[in-house]
N, C-alpha and C positions, 0 to 999 in steps of 0.2 A: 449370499454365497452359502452354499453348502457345505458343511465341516459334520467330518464323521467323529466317530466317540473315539476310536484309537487317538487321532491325535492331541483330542480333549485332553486323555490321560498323559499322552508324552508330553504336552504343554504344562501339566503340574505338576510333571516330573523334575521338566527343566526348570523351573520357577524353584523347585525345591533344591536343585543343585545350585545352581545361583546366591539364594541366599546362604547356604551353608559354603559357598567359596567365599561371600561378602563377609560368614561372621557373623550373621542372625542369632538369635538364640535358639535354643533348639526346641521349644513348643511354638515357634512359627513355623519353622523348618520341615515337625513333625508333622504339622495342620494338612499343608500340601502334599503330603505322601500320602497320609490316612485318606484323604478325599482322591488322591487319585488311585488307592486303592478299592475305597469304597463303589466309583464309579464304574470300578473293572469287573465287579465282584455283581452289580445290578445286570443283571439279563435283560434287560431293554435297549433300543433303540434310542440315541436321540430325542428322537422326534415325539416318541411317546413318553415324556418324562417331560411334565407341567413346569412342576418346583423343584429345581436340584436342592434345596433347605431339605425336600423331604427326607430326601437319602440320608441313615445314621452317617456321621465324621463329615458331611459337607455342611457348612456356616456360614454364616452371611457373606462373608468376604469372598470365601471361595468360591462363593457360589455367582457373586458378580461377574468376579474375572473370568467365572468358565463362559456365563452369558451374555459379556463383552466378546469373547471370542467366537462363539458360537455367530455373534450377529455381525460383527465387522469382520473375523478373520484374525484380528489383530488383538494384541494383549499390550495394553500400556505398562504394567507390571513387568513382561519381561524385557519391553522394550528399556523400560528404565532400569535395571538389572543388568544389562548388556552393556549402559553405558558408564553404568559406575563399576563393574569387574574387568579388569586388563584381561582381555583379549586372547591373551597368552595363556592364560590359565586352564580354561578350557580342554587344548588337548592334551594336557599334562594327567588329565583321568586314561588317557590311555596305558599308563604306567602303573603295571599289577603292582599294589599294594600302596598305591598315592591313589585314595578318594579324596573328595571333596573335602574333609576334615584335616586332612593332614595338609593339601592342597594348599587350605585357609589358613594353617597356622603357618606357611612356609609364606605364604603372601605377609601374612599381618605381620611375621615375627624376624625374618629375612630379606622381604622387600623382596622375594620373588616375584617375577611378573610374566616369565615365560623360560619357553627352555634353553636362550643362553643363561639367563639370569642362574636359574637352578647350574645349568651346568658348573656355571664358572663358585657358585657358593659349594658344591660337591667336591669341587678340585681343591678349593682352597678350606674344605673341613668343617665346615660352618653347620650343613644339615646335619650331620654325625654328633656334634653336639645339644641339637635339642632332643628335650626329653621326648622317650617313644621311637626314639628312631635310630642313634646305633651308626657303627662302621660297617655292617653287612648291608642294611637298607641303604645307605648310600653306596656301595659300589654298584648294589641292584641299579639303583637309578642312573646311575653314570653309564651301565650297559643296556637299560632300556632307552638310553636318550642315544645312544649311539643308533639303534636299531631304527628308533623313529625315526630319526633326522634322514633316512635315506644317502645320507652323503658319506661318502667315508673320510675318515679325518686322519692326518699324519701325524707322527713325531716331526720336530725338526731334524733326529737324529737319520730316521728314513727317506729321509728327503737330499739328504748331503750329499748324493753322488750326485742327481739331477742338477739340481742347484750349481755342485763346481763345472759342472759340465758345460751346462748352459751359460756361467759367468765367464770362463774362458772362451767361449765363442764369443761371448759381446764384449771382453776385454782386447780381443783380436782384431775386430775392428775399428778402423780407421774413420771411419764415418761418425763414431759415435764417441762424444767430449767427453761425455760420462753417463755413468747409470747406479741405481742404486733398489735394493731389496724396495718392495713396501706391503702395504696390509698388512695381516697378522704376523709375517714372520719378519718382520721387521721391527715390529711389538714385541717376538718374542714369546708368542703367545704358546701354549704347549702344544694344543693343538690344530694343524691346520688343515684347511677344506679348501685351498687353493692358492697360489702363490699369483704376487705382484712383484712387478719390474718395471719403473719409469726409466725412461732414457732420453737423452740430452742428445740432439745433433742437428744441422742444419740442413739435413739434406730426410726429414721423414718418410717420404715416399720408397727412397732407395733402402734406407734400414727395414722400413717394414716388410721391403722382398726378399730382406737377404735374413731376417725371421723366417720364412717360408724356407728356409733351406736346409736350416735345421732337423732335418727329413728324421735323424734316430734319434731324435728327441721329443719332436711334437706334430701332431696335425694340427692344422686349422680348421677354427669351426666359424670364423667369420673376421672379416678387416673390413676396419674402416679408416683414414686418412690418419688418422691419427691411434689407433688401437686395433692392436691385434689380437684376437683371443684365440688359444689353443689346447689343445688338451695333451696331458704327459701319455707317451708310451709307453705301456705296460703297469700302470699305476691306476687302475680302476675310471679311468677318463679323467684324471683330478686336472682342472683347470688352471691356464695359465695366462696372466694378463697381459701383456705389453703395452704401456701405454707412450707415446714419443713425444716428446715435449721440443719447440725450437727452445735455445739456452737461456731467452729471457722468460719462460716461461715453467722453467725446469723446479725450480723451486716451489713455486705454489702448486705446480701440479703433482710433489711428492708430498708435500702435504695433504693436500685431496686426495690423493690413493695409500696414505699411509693409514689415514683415520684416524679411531673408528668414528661412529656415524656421531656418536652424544659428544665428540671431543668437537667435531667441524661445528656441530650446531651450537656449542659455547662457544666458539670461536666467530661463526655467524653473530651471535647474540651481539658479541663487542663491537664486529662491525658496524652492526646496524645504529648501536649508539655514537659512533664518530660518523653517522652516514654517510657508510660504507655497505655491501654488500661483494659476497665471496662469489668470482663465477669463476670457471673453468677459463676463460680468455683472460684474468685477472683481475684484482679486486677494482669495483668499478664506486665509484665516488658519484653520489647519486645525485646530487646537484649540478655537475656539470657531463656526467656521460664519461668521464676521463680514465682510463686504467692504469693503474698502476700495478706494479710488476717487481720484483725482488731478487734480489743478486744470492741470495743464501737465505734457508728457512730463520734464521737466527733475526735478518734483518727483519725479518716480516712479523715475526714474535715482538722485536724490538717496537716496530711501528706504530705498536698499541699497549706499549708501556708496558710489555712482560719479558721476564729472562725467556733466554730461547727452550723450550720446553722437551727434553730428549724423548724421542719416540716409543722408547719402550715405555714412558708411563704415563703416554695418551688413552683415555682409557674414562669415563663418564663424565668428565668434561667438570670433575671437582678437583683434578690436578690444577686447572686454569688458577685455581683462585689461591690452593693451598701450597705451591714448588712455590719455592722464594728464590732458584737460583744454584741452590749446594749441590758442588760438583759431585758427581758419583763415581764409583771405583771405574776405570778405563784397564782394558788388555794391555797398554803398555803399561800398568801400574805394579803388574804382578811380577813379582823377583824367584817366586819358584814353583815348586809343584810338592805338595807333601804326602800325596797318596798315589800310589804306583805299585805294579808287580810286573816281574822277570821270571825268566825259565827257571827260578828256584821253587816257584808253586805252581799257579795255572796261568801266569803271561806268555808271550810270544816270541818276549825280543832278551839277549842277554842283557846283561847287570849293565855292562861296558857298553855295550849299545846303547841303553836307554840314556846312561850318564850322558854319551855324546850329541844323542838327541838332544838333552836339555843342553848344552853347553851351547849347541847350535842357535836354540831360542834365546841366550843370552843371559839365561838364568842364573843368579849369585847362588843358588843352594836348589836341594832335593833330597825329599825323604824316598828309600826305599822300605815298600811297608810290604813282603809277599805275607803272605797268611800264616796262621798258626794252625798248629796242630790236630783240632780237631775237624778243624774242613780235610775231611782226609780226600774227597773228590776233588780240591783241590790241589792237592798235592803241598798241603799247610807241612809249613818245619816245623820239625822237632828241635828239640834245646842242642843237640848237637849240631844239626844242622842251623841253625841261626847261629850258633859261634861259628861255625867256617865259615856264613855269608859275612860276618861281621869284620871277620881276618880279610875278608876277600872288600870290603868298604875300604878297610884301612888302606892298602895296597893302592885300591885308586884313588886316593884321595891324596898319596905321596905322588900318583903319576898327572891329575889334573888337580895343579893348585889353583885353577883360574874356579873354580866351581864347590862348595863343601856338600859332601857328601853324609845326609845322617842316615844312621844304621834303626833302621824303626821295624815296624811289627804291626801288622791289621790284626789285632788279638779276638778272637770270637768270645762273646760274652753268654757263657753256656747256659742252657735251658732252668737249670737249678741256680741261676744266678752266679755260679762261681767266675773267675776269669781262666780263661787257659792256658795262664804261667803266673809261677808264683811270684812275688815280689824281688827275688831274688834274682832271677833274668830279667825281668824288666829292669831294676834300678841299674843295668849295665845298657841299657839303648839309650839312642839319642831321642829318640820320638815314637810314643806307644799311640798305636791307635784301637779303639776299641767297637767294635759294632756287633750286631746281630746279623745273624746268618738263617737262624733257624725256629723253631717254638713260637712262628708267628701267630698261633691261633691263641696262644697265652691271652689267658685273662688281661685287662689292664692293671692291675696291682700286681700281677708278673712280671709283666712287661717292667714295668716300673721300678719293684726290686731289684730287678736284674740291670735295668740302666743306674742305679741309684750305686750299685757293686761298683760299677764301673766309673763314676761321676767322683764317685767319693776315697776310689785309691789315687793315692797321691802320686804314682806315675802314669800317667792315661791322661795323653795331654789335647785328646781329642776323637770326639765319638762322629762313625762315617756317618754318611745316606741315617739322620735318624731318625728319620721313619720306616723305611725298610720298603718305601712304593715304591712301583714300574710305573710310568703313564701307560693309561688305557688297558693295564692287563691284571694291577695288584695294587688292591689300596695301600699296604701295608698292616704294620701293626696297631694296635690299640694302647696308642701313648697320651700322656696326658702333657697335652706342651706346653702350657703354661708351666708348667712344676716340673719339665724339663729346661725351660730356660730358666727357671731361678735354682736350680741345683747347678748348672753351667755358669753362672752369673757370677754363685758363691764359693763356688771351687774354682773358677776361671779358667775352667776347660774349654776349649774352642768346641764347636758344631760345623759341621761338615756342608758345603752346598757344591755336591759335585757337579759338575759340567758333564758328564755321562746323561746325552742326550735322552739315553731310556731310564733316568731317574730325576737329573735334577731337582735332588731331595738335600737341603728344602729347598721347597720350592719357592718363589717370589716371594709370594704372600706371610710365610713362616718368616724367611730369612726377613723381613721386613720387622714383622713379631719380635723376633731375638735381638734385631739389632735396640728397637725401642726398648727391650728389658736389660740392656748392656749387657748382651753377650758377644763374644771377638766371634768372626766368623774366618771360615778357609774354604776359599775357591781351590777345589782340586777337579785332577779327571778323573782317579782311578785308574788310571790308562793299562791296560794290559798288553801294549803294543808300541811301539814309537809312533805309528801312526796317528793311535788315539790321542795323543799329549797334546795337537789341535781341539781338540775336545774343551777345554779349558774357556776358549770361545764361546760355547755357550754358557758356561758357568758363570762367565762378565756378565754376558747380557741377559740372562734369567736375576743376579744381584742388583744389575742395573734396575729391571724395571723393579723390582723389591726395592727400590730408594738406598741403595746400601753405600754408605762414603766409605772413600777411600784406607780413613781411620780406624774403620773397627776390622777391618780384613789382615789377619796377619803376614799375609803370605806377599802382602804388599810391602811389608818392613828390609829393610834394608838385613844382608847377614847379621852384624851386630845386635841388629834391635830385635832379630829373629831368635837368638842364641839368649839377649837377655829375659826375652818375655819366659824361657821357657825355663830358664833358670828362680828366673820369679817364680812361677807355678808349681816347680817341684818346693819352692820353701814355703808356699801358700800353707 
């Protein structure tokens, strides 16, 4: 076969990316460039060239493989190069300022293997941490992985109106026993590229037409007896699964659509040693042909010797081995909500409104925290204005005794580190909260000083969002959080993991972090609206899949045990 000299050279091009994504050392590395620039640089043909040794920088080695290729076509070098680098790695050169170098040390040193890998080490902070690379190259990457992937990916927070819409449509039918989330936002995952919905009823055919009917919500792009796929309207075609399960089969097949793919193949793996095998009609017992079938995912967990394993922390299939069972924080566990604001700064809803709100959720207490002073676009109090909100706590808190009301403050923590009341007003609130607002481009020893002000006065009984990110629009600041949970740990300042769908900061992987370094943590919304105070919803199940029990979350504590933790703190 005939092979011209271009592809000669792209052949020891790619031999030379290859090993430097494997990790070679670099005067191998170097060998295959030098030769295939040598080769670029000879004005001859092929065909007129005897001994490629002649050529200065090509060597015996190179010079094989180029006349292995030349005479088969075929390059066993790169063939065997292909099969030792994941596959994944590859297009991830398409991301300005990740070559092949960095590429490697994100493989070797991260166990990247492609772009969810990368993506999900990006969210949870990992590449920002190694040397050479930084919080700005990683949101780089975060928004060239966005571009690549062609898909576009949701908040769960952007998705909330679809989602109730659609759930009230299938909560309204009669036809249907039950149904439930699954895939990634039933994981909880931050972000999503398509929603799943298994449903339960005896009658498939007639659910899947009265799916179709759903005219402002979805089109169909294809049904089949048991699955209907659709795409949302007005949301960039983002797909939508339906899949119908009759009721004895409703549980394994939220399992199978819940995922993800490494959590079924451990799962697989244990079937195969009770020989058993996972299918879609039920787990089938391979010795006799027999299916068996599961009343509840839990049962099915159970049938193979494990606790039932909650959804949000399916996820590479090393929870199988490591969940021993410890319940995690649940939405009925939470007694209140400690971060709010009302029409006294930049919320929605009055003071009296939001109380009623919470008294509605059944909530034993609530901090009101509007802003301080220097967010002045927010419409932050002044020290005058915070004693009349506080005259204005007391009043309702004589008119709803079913509920305590504490008089708090979201205090901004100013750019020179200071706080934005002196000690003097704060030691008269019931609960200081402290966060960053602004000077996000601060060095990290800024950053750091400035949380350190705040960590270390002795009324600041909890810092917000502290990292200060948006999903998908602002990494945030440059903190060091290791040495912000042991400064939290030793003060016993709570951290913040709001349920504000566009931040849930921290996020899982953090909140998980803190919890391991005994820091107390607080599910809040933020909420600047009664409406928002559902919001807290995700704040569960972001803790959830972060492994977070019920014990380190304060906001889980009964009034009492809320009143004394904070009284500990101020004698800390």
């Amino acid at each position: 076969m005939r092979t011209n000299k271009r592809s000669v050279i792209r052949l020891l091009e790619q031999i030379a990316v290859y090993l430097e994504l494997k990790g070679e050392n670099h005067f191998k590395i170097a060998a295959y460039r030098r030769a295939a620039s040598a080769l670029e640089a000879d004005g001859r043909d092929l065909s007129e060239i005897s001994r490629f040794t002649d050529i200065p920088n090509i060597g015996k080695t190179t010079a094989s493989v180029i006349e292995e290729f030349v005479e088969t076509g075929r390059s066993t070098l790169l063939e065997q190069l292909k099969d030792e680098v994941p596959k994944g790695l590859v297009p991830l050169m398409q991301i300005q300022g990740l070559g092949a170098r960095k590429i490697s040390r994100l493989y070797r040193e991260l166990g990247i293997t492609d772009a969810d890998s990368l993506r999900k080490a990006c969210e949870e902070g990992k590449v920002e941490r190694l040397k050479g690379f930084g919080k700005m190259t990683q949101s780089n990457i975060l928004h060239a992985l966005d571009q690549l992937s062609g898909k576009p990916a949701y908040t769960i927070g952007r998705l909330l109106p679809v989602l109730l819409l659609i759930e009230e449509t299938l909560s309204g039918n009669r036809k249907i026993e039950t149904y439930s989330r699954a895939g990634s936002i039933r994981r909880f995952e931050e972000r999503i590229e398509e929603l799943d919905y298994v449903i339960s009823t005896f009658d498939p055919k007639s659910v899947a037409e009265d799916i179709l009917q759903m005219n402002e919500v979805v089109e169909a792009v294809s049904i089949r007896s048991l699955k209907v796929t659709a795409k949302l309207k007005g949301e960039a075609g983002l797909r939508i699964n339906f899949r119908i399960a009759k009721p004895d089969l409703y549980a394994l097949t939220l399992i199978l659509s819940t995922g993800p793919d490494a959590h079924l193949e451990k799962m697989q793996q244990i079937a195969g040693l009770h020989g058993e095998r996972l299918t879609q009609s039920g787990v089938k017992i391979l010795k006799t042909g027999e299916l068996l079938r599961f009343p509840s995912e839990a049962s099915f967990y159970h049938h193979y010797g494990l606790p039932y394993i909650p959804p949000e922390i399916r996820a590479d299939g090393s929870e199988v081995e490591t969940y021993k069972g410890t319940p995690f924080v649940q939405l009925d566990d939470i007694k209140g909500d400690l971060h709010m604001h009302t029409v006294w700064s930049d919320g929605k809803d009055s003071l009296e409104d939001m109380v009623n709100a919470c008294r509605k959720r059944g909530y034993e207490y609530i901090a009101i925290t509007d802003h301080s002073k220097y967010l002045k676009v927010a419409g932050g109090l002044s020290r005058e204005r915070l004693i009349r909100q506080m005259n204005e706590i007391r009043r309702l808190n004589e008119k709803y005794p079913d509920i305590l009301i504490l008089s708090g403050i979201e205090m901004d923590i100013l750019p020179d580190g200071t706080l934005d009341f002196d000690d003097d007003v704060l030691s008269g609130l019931d609960f200081v909260i402290a966060s960053i607002h602004s000077g996000f481009g601060n060095s990290r020893a800024q950053i750091m000083k400035r949380l350190h002000s705040a960590l270390f006065n002795p009324h600041v009984d909890m810092i917000a969002h502290p990292t200060g990110r948006l999903i998908g629009k602002r990494q945030g600041y440059d903190v060091d959080l290791d040495l912000l949970f042991q400064w939290a740990k030793e003060t016993g300042t709570i951290l913040e993991l709001s349920g504000d769908p566009a931040r849930l900061d921290l996020s899982a992987a953090r909140a998980r972090e803190a919890q391991a370094a005994g820091v107390k943590i607080a599910i809040n919304t933020d909420a600047h609206a009664t409406a928002e105070l559902g919001n807290i919803a995700f704040g569960v199940g972001t803790a959830r899949k972060g492994w977070i029990e019920r014990k380190n979350v304060v906001n889980t504590y009964t009034k009492e045990q809320l009143l004394d933790f904070l009284k500990q703190k101020h004698q800390h």
